[in-house]
Jmol script that loads the backbone (N, CA, C; Angstrom):
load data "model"
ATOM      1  N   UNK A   1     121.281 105.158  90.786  1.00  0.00           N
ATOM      2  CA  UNK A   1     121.756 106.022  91.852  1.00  0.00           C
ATOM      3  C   UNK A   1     121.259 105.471  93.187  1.00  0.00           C
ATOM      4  N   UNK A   2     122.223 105.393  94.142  1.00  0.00           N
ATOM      5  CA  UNK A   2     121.695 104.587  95.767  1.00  0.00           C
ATOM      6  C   UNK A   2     121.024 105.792  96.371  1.00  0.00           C
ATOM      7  N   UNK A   3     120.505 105.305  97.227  1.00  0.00           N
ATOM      8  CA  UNK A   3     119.755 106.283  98.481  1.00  0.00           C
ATOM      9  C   UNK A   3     120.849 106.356  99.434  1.00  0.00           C
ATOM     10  N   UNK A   4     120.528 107.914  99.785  1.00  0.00           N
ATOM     11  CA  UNK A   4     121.253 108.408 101.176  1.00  0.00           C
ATOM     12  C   UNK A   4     120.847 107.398 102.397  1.00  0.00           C
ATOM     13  N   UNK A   5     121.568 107.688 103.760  1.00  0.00           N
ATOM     14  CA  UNK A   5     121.399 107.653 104.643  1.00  0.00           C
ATOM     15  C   UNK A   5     119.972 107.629 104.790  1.00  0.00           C
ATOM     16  N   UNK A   6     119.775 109.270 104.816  1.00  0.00           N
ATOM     17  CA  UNK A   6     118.360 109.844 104.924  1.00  0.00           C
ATOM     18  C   UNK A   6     117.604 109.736 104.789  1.00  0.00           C
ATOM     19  N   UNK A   7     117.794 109.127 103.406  1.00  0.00           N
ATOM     20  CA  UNK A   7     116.556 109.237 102.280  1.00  0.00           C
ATOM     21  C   UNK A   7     116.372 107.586 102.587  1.00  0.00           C
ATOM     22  N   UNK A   8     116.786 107.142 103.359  1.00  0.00           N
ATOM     23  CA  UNK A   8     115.983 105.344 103.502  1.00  0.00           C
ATOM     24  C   UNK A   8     115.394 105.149 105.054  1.00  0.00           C
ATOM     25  N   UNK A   9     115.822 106.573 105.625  1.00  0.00           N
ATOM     26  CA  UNK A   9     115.411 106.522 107.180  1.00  0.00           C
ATOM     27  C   UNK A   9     114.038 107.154 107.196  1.00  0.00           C
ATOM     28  N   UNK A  10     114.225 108.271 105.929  1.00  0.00           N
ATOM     29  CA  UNK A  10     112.814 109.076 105.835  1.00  0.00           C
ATOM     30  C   UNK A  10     111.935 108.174 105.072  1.00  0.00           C
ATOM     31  N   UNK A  11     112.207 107.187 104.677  1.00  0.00           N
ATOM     32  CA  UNK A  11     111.508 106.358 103.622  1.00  0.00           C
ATOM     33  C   UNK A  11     110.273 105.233 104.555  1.00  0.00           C
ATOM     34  N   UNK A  12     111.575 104.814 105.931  1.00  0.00           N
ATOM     35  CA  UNK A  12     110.587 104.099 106.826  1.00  0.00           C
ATOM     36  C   UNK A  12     110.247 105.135 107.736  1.00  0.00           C
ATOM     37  N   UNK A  13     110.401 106.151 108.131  1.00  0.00           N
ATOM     38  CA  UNK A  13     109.381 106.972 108.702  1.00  0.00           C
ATOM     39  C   UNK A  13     108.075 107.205 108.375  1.00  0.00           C
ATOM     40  N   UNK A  14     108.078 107.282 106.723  1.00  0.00           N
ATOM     41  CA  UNK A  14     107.066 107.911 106.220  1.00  0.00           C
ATOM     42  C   UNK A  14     106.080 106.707 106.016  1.00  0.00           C
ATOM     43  N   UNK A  15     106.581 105.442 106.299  1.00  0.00           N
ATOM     44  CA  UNK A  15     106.095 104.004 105.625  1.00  0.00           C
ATOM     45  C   UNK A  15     105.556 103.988 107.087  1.00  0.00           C
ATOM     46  N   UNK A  16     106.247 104.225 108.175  1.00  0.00           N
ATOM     47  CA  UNK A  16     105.242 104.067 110.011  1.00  0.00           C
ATOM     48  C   UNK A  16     104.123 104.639 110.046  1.00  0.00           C
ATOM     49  N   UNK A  17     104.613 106.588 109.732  1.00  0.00           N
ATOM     50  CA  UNK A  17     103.667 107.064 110.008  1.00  0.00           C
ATOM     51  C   UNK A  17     101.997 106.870 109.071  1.00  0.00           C
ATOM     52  N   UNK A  18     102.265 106.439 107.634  1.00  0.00           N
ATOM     53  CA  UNK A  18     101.072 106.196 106.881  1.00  0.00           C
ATOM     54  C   UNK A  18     100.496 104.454 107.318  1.00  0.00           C
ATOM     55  N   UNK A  19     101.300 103.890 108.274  1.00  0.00           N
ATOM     56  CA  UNK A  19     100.479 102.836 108.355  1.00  0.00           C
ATOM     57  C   UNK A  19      99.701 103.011 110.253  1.00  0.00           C
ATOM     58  N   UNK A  20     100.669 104.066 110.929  1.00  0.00           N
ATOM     59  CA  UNK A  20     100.009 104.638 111.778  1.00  0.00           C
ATOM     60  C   UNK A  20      98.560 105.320 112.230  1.00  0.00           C
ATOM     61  N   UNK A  21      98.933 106.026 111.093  1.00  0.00           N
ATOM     62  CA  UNK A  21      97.153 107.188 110.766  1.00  0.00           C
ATOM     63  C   UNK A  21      97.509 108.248 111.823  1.00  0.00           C
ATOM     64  N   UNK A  22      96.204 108.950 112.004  1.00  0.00           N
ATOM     65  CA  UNK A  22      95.852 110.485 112.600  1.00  0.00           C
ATOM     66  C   UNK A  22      96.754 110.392 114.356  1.00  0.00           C
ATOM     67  N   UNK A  23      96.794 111.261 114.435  1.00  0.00           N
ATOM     68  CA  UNK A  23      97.178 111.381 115.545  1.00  0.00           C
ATOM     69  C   UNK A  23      98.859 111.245 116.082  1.00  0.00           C
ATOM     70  N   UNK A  24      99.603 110.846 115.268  1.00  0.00           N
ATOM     71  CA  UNK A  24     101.063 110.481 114.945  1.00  0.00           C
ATOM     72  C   UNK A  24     101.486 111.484 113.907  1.00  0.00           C
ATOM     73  N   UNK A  25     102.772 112.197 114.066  1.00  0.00           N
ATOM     74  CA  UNK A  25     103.240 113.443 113.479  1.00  0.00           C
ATOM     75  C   UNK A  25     105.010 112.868 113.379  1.00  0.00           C
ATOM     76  N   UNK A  26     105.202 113.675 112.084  1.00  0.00           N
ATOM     77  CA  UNK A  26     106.905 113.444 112.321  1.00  0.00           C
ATOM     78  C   UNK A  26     107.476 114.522 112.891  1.00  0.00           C
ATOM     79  N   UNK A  27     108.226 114.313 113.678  1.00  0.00           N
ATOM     80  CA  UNK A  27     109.706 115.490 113.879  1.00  0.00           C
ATOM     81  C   UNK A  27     110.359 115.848 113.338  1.00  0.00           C
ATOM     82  N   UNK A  28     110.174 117.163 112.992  1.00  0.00           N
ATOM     83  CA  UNK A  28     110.693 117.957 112.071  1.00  0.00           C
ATOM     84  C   UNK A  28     112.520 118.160 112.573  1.00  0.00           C
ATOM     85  N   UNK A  29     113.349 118.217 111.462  1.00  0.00           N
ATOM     86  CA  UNK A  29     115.015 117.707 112.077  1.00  0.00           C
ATOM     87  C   UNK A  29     115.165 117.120 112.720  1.00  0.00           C
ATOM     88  N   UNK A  30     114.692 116.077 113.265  1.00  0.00           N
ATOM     89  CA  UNK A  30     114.656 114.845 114.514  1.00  0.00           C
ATOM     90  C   UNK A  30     116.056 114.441 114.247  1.00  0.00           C
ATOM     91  N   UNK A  31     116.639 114.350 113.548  1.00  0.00           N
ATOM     92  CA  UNK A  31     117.936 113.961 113.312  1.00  0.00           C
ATOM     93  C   UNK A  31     118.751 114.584 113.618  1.00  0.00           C
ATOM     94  N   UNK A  32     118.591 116.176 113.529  1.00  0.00           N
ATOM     95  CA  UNK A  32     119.634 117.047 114.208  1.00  0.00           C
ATOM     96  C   UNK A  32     119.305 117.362 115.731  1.00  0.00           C
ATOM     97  N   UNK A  33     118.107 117.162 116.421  1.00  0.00           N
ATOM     98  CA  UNK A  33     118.031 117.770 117.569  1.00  0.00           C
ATOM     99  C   UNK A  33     118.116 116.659 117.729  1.00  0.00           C
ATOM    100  N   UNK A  34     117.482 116.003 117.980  1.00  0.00           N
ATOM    101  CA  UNK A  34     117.700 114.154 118.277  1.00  0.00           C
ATOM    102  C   UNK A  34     116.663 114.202 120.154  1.00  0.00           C
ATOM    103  N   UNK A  35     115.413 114.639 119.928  1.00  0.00           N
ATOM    104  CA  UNK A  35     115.083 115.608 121.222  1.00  0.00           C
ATOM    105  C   UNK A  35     113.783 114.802 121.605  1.00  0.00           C
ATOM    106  N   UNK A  36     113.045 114.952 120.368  1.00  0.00           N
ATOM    107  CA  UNK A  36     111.566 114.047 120.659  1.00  0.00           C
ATOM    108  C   UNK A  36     111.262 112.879 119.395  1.00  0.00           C
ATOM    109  N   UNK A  37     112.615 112.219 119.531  1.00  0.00           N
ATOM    110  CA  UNK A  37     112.070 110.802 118.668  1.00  0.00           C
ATOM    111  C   UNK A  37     111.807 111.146 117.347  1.00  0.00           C
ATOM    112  N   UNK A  38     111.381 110.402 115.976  1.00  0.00           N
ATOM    113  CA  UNK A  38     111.068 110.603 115.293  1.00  0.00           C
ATOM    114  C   UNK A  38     109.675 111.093 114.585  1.00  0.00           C
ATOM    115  N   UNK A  39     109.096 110.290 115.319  1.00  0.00           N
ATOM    116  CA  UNK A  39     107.260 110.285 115.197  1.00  0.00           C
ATOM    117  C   UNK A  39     107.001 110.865 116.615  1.00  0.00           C
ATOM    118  N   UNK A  40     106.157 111.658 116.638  1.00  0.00           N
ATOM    119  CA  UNK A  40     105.461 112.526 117.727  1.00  0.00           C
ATOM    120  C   UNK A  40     103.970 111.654 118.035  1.00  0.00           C
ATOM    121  N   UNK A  41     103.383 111.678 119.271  1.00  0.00           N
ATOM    122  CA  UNK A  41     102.429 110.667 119.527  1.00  0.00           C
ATOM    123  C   UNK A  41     101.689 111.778 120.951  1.00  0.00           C
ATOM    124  N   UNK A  42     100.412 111.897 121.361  1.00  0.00           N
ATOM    125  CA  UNK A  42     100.264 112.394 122.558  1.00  0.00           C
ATOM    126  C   UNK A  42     100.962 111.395 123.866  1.00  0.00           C
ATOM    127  N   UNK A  43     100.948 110.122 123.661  1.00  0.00           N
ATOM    128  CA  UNK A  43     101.837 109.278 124.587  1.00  0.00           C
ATOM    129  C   UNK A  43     102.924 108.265 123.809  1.00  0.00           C
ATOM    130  N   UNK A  44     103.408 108.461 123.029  1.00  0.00           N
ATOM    131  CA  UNK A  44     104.238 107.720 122.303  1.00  0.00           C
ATOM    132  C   UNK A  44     105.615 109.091 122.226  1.00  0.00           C
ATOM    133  N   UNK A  45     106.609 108.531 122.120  1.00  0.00           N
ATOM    134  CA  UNK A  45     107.796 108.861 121.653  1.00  0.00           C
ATOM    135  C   UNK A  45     108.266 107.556 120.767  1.00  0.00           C
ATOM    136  N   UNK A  46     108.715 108.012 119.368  1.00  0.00           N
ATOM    137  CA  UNK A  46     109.055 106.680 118.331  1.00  0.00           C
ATOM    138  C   UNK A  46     110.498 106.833 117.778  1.00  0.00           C
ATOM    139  N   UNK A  47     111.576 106.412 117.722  1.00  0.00           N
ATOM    140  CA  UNK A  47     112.352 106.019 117.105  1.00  0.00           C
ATOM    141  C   UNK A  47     112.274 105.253 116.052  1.00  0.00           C
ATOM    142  N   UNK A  48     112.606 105.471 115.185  1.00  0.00           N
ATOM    143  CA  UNK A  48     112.592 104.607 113.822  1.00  0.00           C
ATOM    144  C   UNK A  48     114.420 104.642 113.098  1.00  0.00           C
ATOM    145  N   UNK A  49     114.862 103.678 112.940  1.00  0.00           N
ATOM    146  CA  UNK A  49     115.650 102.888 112.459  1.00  0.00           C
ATOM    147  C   UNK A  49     116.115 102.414 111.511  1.00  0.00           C
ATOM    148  N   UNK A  50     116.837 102.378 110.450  1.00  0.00           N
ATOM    149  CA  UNK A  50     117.277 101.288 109.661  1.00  0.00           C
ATOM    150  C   UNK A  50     118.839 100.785 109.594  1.00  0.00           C
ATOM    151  N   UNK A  51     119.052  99.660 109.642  1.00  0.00           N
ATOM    152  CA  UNK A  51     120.202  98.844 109.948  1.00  0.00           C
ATOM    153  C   UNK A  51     120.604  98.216 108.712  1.00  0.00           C
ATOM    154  N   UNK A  52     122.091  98.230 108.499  1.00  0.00           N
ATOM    155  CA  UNK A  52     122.398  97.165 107.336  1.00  0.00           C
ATOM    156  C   UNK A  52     122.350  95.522 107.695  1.00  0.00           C
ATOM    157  N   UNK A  53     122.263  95.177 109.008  1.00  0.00           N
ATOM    158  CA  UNK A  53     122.536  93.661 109.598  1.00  0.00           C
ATOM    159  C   UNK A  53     121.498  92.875 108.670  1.00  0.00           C
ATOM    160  N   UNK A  54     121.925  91.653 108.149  1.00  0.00           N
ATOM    161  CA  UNK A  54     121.262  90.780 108.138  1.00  0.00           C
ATOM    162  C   UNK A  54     120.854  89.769 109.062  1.00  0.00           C
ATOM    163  N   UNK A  55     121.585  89.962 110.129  1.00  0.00           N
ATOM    164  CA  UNK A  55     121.793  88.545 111.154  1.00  0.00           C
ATOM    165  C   UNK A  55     120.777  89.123 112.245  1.00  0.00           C
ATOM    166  N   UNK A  56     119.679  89.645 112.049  1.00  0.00           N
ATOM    167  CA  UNK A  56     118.919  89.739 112.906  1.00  0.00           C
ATOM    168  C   UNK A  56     118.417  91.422 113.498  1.00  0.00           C
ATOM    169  N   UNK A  57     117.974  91.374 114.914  1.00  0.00           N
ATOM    170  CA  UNK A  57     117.699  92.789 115.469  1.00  0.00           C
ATOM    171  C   UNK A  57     118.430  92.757 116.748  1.00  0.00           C
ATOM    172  N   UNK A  58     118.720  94.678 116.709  1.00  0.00           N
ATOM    173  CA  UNK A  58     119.849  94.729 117.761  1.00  0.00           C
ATOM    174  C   UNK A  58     119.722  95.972 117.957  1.00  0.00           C
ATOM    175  N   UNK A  59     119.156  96.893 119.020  1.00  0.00           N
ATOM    176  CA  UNK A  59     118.966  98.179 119.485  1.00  0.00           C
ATOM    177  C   UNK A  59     120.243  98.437 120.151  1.00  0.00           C
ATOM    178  N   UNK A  60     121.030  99.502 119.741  1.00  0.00           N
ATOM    179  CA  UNK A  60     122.290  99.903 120.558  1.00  0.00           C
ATOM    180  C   UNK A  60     121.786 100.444 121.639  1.00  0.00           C
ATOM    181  N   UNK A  61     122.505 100.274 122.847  1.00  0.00           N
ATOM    182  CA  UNK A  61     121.814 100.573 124.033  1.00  0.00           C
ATOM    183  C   UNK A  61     121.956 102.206 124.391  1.00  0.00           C
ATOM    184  N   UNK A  62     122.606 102.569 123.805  1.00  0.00           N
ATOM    185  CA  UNK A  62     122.964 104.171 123.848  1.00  0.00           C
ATOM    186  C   UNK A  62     122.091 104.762 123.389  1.00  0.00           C
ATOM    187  N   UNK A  63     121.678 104.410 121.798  1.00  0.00           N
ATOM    188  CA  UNK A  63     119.650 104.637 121.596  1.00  0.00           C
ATOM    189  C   UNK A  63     118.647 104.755 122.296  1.00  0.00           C
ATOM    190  N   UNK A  64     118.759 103.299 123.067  1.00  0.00           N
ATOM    191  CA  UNK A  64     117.487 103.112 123.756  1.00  0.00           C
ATOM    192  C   UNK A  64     117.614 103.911 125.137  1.00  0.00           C
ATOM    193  N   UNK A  65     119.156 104.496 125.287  1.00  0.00           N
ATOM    194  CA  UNK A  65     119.167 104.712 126.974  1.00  0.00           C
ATOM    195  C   UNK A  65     117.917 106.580 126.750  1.00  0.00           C
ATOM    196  N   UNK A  66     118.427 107.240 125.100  1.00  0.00           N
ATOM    197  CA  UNK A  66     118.494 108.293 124.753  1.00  0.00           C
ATOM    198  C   UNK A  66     116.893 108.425 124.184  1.00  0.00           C
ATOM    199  N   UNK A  67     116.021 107.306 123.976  1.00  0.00           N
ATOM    200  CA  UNK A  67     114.580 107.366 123.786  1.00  0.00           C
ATOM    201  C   UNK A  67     114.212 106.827 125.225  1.00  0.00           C
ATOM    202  N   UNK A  68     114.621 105.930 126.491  1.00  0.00           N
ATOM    203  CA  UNK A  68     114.061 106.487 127.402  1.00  0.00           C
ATOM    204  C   UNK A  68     114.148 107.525 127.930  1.00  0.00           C
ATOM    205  N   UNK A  69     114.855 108.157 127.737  1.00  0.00           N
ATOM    206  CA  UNK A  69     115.410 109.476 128.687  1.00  0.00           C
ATOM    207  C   UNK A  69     114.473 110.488 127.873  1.00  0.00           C
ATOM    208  N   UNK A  70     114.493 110.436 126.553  1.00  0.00           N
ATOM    209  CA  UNK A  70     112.998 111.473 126.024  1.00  0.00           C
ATOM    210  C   UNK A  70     112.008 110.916 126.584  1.00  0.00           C
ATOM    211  N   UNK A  71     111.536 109.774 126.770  1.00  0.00           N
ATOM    212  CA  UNK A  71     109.822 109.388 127.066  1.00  0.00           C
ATOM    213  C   UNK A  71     109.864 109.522 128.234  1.00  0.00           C
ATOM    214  N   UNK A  72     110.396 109.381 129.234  1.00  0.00           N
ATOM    215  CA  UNK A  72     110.650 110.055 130.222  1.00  0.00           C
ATOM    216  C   UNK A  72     110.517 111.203 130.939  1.00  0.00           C
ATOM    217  N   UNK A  73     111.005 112.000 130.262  1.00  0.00           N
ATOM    218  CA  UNK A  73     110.955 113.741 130.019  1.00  0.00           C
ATOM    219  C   UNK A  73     109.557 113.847 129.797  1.00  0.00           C
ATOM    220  N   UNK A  74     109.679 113.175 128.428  1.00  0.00           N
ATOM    221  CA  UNK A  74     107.864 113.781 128.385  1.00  0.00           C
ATOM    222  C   UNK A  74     106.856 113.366 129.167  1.00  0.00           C
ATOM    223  N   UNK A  75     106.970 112.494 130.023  1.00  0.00           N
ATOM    224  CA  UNK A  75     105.983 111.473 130.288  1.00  0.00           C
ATOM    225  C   UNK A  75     105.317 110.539 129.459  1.00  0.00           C
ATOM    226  N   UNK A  76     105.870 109.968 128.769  1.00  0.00           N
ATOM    227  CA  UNK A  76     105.689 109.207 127.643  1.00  0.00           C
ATOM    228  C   UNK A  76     105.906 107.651 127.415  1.00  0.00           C
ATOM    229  N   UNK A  77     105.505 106.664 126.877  1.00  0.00           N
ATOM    230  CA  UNK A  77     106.055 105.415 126.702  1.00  0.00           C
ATOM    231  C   UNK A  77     106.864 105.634 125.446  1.00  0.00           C
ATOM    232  N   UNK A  78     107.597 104.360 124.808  1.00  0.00           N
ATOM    233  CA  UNK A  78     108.429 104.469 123.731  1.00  0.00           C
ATOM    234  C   UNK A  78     107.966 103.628 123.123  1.00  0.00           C
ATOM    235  N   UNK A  79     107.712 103.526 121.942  1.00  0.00           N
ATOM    236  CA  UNK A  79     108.695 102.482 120.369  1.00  0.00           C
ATOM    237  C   UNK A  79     109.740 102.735 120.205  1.00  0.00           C
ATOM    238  N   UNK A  80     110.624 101.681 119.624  1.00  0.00           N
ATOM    239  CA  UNK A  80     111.648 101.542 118.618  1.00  0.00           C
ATOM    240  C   UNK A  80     111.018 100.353 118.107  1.00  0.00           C
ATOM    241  N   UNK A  81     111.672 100.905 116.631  1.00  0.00           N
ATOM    242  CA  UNK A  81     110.971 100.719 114.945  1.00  0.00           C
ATOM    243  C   UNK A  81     112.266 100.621 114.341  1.00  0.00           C
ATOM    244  N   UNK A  82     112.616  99.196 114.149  1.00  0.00           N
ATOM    245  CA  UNK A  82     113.994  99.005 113.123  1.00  0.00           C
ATOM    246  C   UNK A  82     113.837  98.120 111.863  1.00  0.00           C
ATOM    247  N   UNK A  83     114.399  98.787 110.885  1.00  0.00           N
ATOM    248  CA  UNK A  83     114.182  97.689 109.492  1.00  0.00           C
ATOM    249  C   UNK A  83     114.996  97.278 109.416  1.00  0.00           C
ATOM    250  N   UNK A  84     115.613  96.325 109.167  1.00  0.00           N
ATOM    251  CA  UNK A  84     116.826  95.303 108.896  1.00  0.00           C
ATOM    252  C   UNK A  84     117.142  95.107 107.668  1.00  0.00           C
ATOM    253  N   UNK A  85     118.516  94.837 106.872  1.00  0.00           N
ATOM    254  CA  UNK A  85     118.709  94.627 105.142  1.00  0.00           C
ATOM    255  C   UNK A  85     117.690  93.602 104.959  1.00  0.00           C
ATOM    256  N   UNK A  86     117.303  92.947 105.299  1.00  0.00           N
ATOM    257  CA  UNK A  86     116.635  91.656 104.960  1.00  0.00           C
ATOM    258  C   UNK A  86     114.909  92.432 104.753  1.00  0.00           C
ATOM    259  N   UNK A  87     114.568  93.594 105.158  1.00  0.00           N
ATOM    260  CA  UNK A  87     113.698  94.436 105.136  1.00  0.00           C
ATOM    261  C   UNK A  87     112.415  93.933 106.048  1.00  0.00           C
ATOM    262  N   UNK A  88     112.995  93.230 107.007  1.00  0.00           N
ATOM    263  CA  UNK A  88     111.886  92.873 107.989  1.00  0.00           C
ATOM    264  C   UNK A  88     111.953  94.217 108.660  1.00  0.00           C
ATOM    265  N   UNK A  89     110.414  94.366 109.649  1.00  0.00           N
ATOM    266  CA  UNK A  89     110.177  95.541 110.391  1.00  0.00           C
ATOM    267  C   UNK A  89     109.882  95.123 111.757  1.00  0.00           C
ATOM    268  N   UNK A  90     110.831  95.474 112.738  1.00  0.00           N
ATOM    269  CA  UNK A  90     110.357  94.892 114.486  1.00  0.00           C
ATOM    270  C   UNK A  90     110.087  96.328 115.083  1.00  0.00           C
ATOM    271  N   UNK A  91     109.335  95.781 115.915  1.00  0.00           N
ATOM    272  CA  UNK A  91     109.157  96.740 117.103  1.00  0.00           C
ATOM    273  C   UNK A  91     109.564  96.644 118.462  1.00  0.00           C
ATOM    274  N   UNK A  92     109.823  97.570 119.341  1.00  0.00           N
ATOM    275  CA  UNK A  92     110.906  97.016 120.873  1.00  0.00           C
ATOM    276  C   UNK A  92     110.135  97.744 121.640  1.00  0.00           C
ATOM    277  N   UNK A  93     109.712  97.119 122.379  1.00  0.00           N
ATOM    278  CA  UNK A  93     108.887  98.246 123.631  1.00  0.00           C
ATOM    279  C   UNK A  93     108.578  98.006 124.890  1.00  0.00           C
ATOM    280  N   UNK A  94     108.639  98.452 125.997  1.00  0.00           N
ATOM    281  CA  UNK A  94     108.642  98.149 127.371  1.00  0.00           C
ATOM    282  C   UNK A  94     107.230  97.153 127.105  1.00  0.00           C
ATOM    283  N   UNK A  95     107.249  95.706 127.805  1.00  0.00           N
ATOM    284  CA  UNK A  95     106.366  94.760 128.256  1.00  0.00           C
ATOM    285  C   UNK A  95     105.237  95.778 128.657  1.00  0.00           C
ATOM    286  N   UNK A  96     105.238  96.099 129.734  1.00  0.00           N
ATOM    287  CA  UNK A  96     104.248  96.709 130.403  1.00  0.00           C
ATOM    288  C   UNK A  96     103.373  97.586 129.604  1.00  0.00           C
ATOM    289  N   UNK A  97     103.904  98.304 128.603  1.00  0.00           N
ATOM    290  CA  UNK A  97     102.946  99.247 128.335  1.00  0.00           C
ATOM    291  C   UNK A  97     102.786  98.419 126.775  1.00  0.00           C
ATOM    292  N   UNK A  98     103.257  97.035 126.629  1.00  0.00           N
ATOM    293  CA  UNK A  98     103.037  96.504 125.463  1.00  0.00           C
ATOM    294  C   UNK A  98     101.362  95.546 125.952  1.00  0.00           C
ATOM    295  N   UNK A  99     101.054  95.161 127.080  1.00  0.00           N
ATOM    296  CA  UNK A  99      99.873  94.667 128.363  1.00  0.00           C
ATOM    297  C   UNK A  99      99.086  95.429 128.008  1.00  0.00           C
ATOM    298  N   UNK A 100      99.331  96.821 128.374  1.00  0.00           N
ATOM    299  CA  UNK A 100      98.696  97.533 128.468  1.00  0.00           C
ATOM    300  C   UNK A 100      97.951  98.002 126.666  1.00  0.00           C
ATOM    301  N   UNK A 101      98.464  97.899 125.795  1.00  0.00           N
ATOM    302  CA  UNK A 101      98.315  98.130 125.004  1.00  0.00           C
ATOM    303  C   UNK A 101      97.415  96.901 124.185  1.00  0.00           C
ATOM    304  N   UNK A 102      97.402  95.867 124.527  1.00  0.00           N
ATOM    305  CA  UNK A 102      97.001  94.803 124.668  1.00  0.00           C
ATOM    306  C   UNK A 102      95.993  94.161 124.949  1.00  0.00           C
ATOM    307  N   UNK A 103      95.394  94.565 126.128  1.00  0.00           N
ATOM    308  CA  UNK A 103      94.394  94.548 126.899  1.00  0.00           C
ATOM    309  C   UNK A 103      93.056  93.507 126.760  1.00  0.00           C
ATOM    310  N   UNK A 104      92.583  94.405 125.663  1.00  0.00           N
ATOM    311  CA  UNK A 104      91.467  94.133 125.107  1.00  0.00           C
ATOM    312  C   UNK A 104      91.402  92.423 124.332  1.00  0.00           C
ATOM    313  N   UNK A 105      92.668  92.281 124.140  1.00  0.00           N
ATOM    314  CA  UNK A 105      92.937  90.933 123.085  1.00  0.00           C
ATOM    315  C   UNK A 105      93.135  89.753 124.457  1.00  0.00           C
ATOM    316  N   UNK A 106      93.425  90.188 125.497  1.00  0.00           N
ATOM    317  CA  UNK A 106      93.878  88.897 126.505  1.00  0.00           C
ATOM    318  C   UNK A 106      92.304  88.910 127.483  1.00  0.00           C
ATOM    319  N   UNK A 107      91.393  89.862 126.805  1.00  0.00           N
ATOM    320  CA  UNK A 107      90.073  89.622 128.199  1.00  0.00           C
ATOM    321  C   UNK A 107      89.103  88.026 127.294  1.00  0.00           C
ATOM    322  N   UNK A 108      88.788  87.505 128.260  1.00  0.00           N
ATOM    323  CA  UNK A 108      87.806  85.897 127.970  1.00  0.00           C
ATOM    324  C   UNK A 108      86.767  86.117 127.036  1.00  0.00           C
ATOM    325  N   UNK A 109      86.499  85.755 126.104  1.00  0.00           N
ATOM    326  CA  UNK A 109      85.812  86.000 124.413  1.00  0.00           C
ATOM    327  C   UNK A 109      84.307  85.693 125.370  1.00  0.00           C
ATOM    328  N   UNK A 110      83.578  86.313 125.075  1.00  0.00           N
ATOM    329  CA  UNK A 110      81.880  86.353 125.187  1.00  0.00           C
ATOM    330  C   UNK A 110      81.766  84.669 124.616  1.00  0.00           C
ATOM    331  N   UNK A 111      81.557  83.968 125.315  1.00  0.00           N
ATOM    332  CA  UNK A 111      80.577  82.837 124.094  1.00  0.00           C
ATOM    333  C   UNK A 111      79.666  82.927 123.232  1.00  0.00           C
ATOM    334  N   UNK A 112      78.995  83.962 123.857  1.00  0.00           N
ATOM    335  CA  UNK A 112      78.153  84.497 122.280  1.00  0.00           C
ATOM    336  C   UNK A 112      78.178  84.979 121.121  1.00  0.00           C
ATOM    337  N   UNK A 113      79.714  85.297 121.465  1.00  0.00           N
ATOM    338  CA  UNK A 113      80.546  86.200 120.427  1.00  0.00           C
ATOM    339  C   UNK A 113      80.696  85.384 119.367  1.00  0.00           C
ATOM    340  N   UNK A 114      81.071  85.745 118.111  1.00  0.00           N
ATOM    341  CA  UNK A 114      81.373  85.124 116.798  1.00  0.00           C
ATOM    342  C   UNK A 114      82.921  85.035 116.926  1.00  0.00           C
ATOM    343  N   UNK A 115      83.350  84.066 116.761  1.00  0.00           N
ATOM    344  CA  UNK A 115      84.856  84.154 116.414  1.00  0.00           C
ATOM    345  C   UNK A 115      85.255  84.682 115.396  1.00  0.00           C
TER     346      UNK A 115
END
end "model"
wireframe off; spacefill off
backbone 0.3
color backbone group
C-alpha cells in the first residue's frame, strides 16, 4: 500500500522536528491554515516539503513569497526544508540570517585550541 500525500509530508516533518530537539513544535493543520509554517520556532518559521523531482531542488516562488510573508508577520526568519525523490534533504534560507547563524564557526580558532 503507497503513502498519501500526507503521510510522506508528515513523515519529513516528524524526521526535522526529532532531529531539531526542544524548542521546535509542529503546526497543528498547517496544511489547512497554511498560516505559521510547519514547525513553530520562537524565531524560526519552517516549511517543510517533499517533491517528486529527481533533477534536483526548486522552491516555487509562490511558497517562498507565502513563508516570507509569515516570517515577516511574525517577526521571524525562515527555513525551507525540501526532500527530493532521490531522498536528499536541502535547506533554503536568507544568507544573512544563515551568517548569522553561523557566527561562531567563521571567528579565528584560539591557537591553543585543539583542533
Amino acid at each position: 500500500m503507497s503513502q498519501s500525500k500526507r503521510d510522506i509530508g508528515d513523515a519529513l516533518e516528524a524526521r526535522v522536528l526529532a532531529k531539531l530537539g526542544p524548542g521546535f513544535h509542529s503546526t497543528g493543520n498547517s496544511g489547512a491554515t497554511y498560516q505559521d509554517g510547519d514547525i513553530r520556532h520562537r524565531r524560526l518559521v519552517i516549511e517543510c516539503k517533499v517533491k517528486n523531482s529527481t533533477k534536483g531542488f526548486a522552491a516555487p516562488i509562490k511558497e517562498l513569497k507565502h513563508l516570507w510573508k509569515q516570517a515577516d508577520l511574525q517577526g521571524k526568519d525562515w527555513l525551507y526544508i525540501e526532500k527530493n525523490a532521490d531522498g536528499k534533504t536541502m535547506v533554503l534560507m536568507d544568507f544573512d540570517t544563515f551568517l548569522e547563524m553561523t557566527y561562531e564557526w567563521r571567528q579565528p580558532k584560539d591557537p591553543h585550541e585543539e583542533a
